[in-house]
C-alpha positions as CSV (number, residue, x, y, z in Angstrom):
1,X,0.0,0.0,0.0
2,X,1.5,3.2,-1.2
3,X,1.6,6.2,2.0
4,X,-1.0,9.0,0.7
5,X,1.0,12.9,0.1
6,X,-2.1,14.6,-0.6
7,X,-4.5,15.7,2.2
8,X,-7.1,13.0,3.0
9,X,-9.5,15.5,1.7
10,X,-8.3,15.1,-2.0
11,X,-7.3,11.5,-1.3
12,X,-9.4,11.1,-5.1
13,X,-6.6,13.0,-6.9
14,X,-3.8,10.6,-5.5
15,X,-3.5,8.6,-8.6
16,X,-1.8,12.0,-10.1
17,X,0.5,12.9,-6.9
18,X,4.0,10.8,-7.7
19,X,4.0,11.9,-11.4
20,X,2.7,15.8,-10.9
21,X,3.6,17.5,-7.1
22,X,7.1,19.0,-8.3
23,X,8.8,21.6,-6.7
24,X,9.9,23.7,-9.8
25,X,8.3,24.9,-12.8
26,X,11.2,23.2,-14.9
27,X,10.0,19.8,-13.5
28,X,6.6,20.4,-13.8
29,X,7.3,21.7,-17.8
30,X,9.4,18.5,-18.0
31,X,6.8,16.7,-16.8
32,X,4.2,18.3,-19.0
33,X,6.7,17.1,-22.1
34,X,7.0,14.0,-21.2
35,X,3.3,13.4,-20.9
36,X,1.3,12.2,-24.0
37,X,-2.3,14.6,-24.5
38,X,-4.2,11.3,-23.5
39,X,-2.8,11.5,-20.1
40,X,-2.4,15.3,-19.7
41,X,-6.4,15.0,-20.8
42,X,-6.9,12.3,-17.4
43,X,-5.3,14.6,-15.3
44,X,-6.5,17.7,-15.9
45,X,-10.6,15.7,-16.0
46,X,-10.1,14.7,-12.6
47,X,-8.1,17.6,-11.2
48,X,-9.7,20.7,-12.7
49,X,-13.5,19.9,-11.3
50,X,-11.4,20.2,-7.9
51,X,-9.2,23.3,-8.4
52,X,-11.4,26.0,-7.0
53,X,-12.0,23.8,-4.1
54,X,-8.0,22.9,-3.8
55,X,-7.3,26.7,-3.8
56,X,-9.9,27.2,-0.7
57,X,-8.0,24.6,0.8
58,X,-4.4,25.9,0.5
59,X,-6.2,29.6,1.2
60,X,-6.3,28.3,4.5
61,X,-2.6,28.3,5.4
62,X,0.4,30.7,5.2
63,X,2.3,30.0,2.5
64,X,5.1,30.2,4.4
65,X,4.0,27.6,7.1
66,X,2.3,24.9,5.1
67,X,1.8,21.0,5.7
68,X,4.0,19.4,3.6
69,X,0.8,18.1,2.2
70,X,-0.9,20.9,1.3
71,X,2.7,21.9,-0.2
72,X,2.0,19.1,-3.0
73,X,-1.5,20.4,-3.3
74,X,-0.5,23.4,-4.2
75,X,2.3,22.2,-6.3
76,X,-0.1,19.7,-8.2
77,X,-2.4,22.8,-8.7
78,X,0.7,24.1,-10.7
79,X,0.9,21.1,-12.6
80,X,-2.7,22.0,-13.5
81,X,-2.2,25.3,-14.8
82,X,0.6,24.3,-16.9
83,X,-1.6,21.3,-18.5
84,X,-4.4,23.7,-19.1
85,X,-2.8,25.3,-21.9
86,X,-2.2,22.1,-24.1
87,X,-5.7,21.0,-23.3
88,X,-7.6,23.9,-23.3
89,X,-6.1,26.3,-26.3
90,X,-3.4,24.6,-28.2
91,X,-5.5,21.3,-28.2
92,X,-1.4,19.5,-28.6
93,X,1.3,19.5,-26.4
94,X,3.5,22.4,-27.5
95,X,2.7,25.8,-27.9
96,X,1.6,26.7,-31.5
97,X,4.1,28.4,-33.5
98,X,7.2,28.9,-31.5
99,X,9.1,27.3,-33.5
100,X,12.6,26.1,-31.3
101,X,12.1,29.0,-28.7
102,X,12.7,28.2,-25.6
103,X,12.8,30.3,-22.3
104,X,14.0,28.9,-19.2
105,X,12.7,30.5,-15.4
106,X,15.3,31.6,-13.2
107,X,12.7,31.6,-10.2
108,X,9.6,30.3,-10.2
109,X,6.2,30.4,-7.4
110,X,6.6,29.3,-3.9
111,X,6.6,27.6,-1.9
């Protein structure tokens, strides 16, 4: 049996945990990469009906005094946003006519 990281209350969304609570936005973007629309499509379903209420949730703590498990929360929430854009407007994983541009993130949100 694999130890829960999420809060119990989002215990529904631990399928996702392991591959999308990363600590930097170059992880998460790796992540989003690496991830076929198929799966980026699973994820987002099951997390974004839950965002609004994940937000409350993390609302509820100081951001610099968090639960490590709200920590993931909020870092899966991330993960979110990042997939949104694939799913939502570019409807494939990269964004539409960049060509090889890249721009890498010095810093990125906190916690």
């Amino acid at each position: 049996m694999t130890t829960a990281i999420l809060p119990a209350e989002f215990a529904d969304l631990e399928a996702f945990a392991e591959r999308w609570c990363l600590a930097t936005e170059p992880e998460r973007w790796a992540q989003r990469l690496a991830t076929t629309m198929e799966e980026m499509q699973e994820f987002y379903d099951a997390c974004f009906p839950r965002a609004e209420e994940a937000i409350r949730y993390c609302d509820r703590f100081d951001l610099d005094d968090m639960p490590d498990e709200v920590v993931r929360l909020l870092q899966l929430l991330f993960s979110l946003a990042l997939v949104s854009y694939p799913i939502e407007v570019w409807h494939q994983p990269l964004p539409v006519d960049t060509g090889s541009a890249c721009l890498d993130r010095l810093s990125g949100p906190r916690p």
